[in-house]
Backbone as JSON Lines, residues from 0, in Angstrom:
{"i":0,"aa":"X","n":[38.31,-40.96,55.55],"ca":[39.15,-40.29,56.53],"c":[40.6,-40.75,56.34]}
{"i":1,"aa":"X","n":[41.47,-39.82,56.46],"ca":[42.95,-40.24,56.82],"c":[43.33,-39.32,57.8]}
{"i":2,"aa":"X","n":[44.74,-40.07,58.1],"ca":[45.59,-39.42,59.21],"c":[46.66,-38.64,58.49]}
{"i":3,"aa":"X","n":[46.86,-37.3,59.18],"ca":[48.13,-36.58,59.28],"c":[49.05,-35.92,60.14]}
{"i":4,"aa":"X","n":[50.33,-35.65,59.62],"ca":[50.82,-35.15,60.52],"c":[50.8,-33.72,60.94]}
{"i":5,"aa":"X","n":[50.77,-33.14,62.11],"ca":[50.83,-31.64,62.32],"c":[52.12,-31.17,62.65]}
{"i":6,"aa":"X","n":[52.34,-29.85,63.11],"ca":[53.19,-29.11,63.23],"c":[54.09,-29.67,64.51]}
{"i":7,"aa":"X","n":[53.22,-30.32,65.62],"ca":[54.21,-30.81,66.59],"c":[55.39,-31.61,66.06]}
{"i":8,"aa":"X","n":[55.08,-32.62,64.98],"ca":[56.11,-33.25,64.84],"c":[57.71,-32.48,64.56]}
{"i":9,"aa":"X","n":[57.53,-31.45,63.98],"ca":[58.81,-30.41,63.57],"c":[59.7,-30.83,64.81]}
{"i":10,"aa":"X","n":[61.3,-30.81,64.19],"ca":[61.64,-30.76,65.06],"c":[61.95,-31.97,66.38]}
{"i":11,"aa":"X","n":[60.74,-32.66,66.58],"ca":[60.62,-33.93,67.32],"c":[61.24,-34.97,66.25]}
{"i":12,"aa":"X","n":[60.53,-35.16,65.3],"ca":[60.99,-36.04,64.44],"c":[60.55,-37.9,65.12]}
{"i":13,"aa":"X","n":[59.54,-37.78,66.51],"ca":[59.91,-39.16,66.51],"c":[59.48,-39.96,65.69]}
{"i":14,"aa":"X","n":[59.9,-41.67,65.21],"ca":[59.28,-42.4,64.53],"c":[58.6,-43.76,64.76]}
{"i":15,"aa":"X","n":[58.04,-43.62,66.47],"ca":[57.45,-44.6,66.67],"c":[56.46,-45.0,65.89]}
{"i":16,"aa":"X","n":[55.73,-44.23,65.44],"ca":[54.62,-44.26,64.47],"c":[55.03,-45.0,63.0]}
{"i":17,"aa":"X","n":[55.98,-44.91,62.59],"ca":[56.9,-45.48,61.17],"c":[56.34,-47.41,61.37]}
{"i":18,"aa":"X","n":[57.27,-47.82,62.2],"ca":[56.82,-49.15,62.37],"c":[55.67,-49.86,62.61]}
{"i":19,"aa":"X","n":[54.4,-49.02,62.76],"ca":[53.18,-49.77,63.13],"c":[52.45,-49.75,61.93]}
{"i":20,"aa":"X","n":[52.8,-48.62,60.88],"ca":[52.1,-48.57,60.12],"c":[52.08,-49.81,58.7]}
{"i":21,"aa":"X","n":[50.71,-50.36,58.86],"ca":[50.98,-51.52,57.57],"c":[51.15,-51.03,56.19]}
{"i":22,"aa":"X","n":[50.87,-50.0,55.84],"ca":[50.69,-49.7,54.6],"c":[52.07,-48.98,53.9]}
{"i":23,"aa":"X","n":[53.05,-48.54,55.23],"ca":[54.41,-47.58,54.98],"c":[53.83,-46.19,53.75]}
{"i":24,"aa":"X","n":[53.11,-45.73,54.61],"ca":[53.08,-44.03,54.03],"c":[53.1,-42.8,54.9]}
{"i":25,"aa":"X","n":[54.57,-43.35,55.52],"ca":[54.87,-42.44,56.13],"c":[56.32,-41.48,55.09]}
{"i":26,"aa":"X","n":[56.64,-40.32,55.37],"ca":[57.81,-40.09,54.51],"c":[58.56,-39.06,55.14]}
{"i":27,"aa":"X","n":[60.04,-38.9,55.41],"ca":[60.67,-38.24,55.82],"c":[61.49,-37.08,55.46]}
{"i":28,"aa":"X","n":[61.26,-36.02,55.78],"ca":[61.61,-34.9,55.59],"c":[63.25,-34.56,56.87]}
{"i":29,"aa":"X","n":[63.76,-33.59,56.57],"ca":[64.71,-33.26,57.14],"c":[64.28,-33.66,58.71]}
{"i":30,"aa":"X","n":[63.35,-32.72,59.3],"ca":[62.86,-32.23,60.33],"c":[61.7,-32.62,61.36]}
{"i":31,"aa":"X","n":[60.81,-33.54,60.41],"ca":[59.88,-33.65,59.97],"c":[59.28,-34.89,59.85]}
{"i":32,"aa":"X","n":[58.0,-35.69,60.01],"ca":[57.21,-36.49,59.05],"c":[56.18,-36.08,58.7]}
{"i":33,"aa":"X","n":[55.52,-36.76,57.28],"ca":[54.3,-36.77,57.04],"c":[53.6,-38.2,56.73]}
{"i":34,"aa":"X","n":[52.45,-37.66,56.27],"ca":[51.79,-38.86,56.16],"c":[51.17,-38.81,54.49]}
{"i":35,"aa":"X","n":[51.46,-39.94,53.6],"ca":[50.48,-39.47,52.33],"c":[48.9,-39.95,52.7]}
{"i":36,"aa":"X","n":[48.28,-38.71,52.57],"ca":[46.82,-38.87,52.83],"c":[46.31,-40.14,51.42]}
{"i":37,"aa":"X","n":[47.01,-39.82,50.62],"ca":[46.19,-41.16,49.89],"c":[46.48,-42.53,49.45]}
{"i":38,"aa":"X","n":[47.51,-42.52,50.65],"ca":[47.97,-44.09,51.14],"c":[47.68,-44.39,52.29]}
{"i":39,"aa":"X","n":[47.19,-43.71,52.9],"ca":[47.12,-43.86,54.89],"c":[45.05,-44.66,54.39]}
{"i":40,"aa":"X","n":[45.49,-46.11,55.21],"ca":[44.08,-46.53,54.89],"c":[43.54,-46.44,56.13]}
{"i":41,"aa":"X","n":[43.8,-45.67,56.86],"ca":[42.69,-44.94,58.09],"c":[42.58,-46.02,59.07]}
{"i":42,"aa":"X","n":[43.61,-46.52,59.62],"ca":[43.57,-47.59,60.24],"c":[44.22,-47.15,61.73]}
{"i":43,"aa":"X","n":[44.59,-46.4,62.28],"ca":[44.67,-45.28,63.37],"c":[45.77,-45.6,63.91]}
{"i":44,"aa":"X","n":[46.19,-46.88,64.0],"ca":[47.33,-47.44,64.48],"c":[48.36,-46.41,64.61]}
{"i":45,"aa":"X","n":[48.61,-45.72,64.01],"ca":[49.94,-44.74,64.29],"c":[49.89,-43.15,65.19]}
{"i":46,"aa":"X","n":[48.36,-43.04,65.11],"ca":[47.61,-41.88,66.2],"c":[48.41,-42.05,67.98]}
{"i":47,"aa":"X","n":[47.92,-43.32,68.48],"ca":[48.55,-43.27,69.56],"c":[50.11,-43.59,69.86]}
{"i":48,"aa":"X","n":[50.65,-44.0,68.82],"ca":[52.25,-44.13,69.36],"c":[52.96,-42.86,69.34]}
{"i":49,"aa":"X","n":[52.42,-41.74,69.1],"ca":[53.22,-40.68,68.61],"c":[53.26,-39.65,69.45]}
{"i":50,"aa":"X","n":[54.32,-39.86,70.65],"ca":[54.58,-39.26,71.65],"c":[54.79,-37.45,72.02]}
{"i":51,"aa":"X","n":[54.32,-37.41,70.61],"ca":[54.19,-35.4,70.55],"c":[52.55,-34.85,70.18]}
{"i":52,"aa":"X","n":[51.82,-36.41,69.9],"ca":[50.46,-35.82,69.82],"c":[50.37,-35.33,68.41]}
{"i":53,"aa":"X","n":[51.25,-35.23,67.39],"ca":[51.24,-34.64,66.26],"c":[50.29,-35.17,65.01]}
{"i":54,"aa":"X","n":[49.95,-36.6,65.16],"ca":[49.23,-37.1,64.26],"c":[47.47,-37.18,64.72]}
{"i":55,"aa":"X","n":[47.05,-36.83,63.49],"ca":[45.36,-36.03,64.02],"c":[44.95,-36.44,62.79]}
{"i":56,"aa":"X","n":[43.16,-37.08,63.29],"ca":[42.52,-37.01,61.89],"c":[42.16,-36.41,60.89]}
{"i":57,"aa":"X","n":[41.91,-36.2,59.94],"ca":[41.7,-35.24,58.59],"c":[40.06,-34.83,59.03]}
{"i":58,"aa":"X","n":[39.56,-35.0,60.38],"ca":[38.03,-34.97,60.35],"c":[37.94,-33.94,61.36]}
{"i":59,"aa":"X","n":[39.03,-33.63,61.91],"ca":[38.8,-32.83,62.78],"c":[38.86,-31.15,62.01]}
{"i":60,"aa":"X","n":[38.49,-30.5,62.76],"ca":[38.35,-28.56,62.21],"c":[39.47,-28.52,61.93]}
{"i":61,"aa":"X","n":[39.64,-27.77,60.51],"ca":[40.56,-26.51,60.54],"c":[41.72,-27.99,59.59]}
{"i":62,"aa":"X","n":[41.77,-28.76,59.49],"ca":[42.8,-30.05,59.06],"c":[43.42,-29.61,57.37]}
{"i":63,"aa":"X","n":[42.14,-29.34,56.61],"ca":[42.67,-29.57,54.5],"c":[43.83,-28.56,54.69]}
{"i":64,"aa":"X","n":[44.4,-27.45,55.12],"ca":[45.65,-27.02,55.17],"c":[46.75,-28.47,55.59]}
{"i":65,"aa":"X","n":[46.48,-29.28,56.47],"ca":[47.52,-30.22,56.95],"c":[47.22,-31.23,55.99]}
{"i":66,"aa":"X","n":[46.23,-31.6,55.16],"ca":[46.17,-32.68,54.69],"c":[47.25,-32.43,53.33]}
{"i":67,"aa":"X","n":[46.94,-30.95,52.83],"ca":[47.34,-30.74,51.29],"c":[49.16,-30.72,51.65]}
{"i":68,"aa":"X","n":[49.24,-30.17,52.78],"ca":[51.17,-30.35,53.51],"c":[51.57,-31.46,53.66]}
{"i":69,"aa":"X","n":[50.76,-32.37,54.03],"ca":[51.13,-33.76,53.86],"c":[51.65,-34.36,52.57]}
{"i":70,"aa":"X","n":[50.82,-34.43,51.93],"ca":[50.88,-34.22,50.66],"c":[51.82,-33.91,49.71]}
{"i":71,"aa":"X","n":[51.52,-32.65,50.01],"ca":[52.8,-31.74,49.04],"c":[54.64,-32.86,49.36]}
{"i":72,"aa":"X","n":[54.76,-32.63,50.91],"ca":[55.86,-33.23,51.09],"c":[56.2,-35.0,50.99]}
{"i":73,"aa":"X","n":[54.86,-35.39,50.92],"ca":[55.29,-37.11,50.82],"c":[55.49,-37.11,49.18]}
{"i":74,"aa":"X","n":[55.22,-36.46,48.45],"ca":[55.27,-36.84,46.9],"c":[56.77,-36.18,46.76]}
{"i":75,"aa":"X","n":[57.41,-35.53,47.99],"ca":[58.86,-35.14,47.43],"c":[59.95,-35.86,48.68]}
{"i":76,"aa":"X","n":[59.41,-36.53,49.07],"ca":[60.46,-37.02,50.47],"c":[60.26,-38.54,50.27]}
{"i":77,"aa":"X","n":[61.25,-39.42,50.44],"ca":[61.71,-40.46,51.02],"c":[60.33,-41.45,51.99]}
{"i":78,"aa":"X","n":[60.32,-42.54,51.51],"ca":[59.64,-43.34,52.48],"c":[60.58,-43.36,53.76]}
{"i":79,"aa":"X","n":[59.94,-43.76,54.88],"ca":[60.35,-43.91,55.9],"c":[59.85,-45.12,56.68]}
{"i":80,"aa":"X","n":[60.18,-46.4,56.97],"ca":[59.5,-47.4,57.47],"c":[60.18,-48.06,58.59]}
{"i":81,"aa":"X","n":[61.11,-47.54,59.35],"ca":[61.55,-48.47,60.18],"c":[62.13,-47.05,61.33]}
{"i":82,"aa":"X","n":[61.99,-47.45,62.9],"ca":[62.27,-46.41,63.69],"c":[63.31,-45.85,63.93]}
{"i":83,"aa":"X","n":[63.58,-44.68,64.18],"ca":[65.08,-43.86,64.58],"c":[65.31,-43.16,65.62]}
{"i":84,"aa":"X","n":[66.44,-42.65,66.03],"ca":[66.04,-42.19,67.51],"c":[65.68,-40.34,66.9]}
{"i":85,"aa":"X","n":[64.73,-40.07,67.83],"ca":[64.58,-38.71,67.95],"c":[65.45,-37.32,67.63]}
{"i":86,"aa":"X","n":[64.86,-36.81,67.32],"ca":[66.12,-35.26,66.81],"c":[66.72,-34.97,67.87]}
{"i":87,"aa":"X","n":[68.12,-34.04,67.8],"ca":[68.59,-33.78,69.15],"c":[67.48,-32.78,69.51]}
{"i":88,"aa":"X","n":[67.71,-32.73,71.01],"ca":[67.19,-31.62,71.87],"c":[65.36,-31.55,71.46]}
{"i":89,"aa":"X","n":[64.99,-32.86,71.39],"ca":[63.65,-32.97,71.1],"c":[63.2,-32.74,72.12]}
{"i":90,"aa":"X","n":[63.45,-32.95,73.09],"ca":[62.78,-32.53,74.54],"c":[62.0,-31.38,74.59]}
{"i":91,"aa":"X","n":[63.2,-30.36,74.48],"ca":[62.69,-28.75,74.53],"c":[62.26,-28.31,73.13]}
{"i":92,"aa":"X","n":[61.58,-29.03,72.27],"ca":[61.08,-28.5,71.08],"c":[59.93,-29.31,71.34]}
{"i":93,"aa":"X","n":[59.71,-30.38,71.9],"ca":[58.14,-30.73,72.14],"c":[57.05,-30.08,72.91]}
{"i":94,"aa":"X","n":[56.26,-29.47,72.11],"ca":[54.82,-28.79,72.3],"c":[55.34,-27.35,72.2]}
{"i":95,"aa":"X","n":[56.29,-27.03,71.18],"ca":[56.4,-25.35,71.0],"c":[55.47,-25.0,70.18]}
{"i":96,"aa":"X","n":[55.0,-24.13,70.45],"ca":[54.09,-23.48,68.81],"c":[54.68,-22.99,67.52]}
{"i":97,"aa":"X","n":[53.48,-22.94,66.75],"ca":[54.17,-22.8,65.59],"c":[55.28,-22.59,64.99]}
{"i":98,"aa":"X","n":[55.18,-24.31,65.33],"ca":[57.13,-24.6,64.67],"c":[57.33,-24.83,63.53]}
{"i":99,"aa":"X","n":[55.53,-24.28,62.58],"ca":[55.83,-24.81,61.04],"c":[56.04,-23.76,60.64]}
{"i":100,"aa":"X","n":[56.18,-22.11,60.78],"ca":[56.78,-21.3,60.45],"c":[58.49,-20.53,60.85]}
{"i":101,"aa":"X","n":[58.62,-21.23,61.81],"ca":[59.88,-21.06,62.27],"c":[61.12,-21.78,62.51]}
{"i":102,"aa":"X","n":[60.71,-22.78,62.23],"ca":[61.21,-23.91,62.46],"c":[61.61,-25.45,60.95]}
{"i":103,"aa":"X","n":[60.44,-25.51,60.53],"ca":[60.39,-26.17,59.45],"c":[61.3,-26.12,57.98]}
{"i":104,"aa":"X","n":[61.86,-27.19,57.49],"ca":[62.67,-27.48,56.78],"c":[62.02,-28.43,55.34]}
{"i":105,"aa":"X","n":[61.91,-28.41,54.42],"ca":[61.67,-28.74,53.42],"c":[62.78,-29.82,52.61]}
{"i":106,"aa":"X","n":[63.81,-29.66,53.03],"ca":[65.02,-30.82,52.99],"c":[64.61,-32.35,52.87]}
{"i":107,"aa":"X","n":[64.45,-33.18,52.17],"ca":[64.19,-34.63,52.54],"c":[65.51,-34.62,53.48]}
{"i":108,"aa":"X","n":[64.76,-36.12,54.09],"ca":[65.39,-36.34,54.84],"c":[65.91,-37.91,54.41]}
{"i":109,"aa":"X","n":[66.8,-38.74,55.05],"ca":[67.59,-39.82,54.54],"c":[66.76,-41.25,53.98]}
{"i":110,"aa":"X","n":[65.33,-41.35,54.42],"ca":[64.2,-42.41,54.13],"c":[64.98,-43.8,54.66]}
{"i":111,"aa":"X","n":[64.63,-44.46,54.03],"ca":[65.02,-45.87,54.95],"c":[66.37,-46.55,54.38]}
């Protein structure tokens, strides 16, 4: 099993989750985090700090689309290991729907 990130994060960008993680496979995108599914040693720690709900196990329904996005973007983005403050106007972008088609940016983002 590993953890990834979903579509809530768009947008939110928070990175409480960055600092708990021992292994640092988290990676930053413009907009965005992910998680590399084949560095994340399934250790959950970063599931509950993540104040948009965005990080979900690879075990749950419907996930190998989020796992292979994970993916795709940690092998082209920036590690990310230490916390930052939130995107602007994260407020009113937390829990919009599908913010990975309307919203989402492919841009790395600055890494650590």
């Amino acid at each position: 099993m590993t953890y990834v990130v979903t579509d809530n994060c768009i947008m939110c960008k928070y990175t409480d989750c960055v600092e708990v993680c021992p292994v640092d496979c988290f990676y930053e995108g413009e907009n965005a985090l992910v998680i590399h599914p084949d560095e994340c040693i399934d250790c959950g720690v970063c599931e509950p700090e993540c104040p948009a709900d965005a990080i979900r196990p690879d075990t749950e329904p419907n996930m190998e689309p989020w796992v292979e996005w994970n993916r795709k973007y940690a092998d082209q983005w920036p590690v990310i290991t230490r916390k930052k403050d939130p995107m602007p106007g994260y407020e009113a972008m937390d829990g919009v729907p599908n913010k990975l088609a309307q919203y989402f940016s492919e841009t790395p983002g600055e890494g650590d």
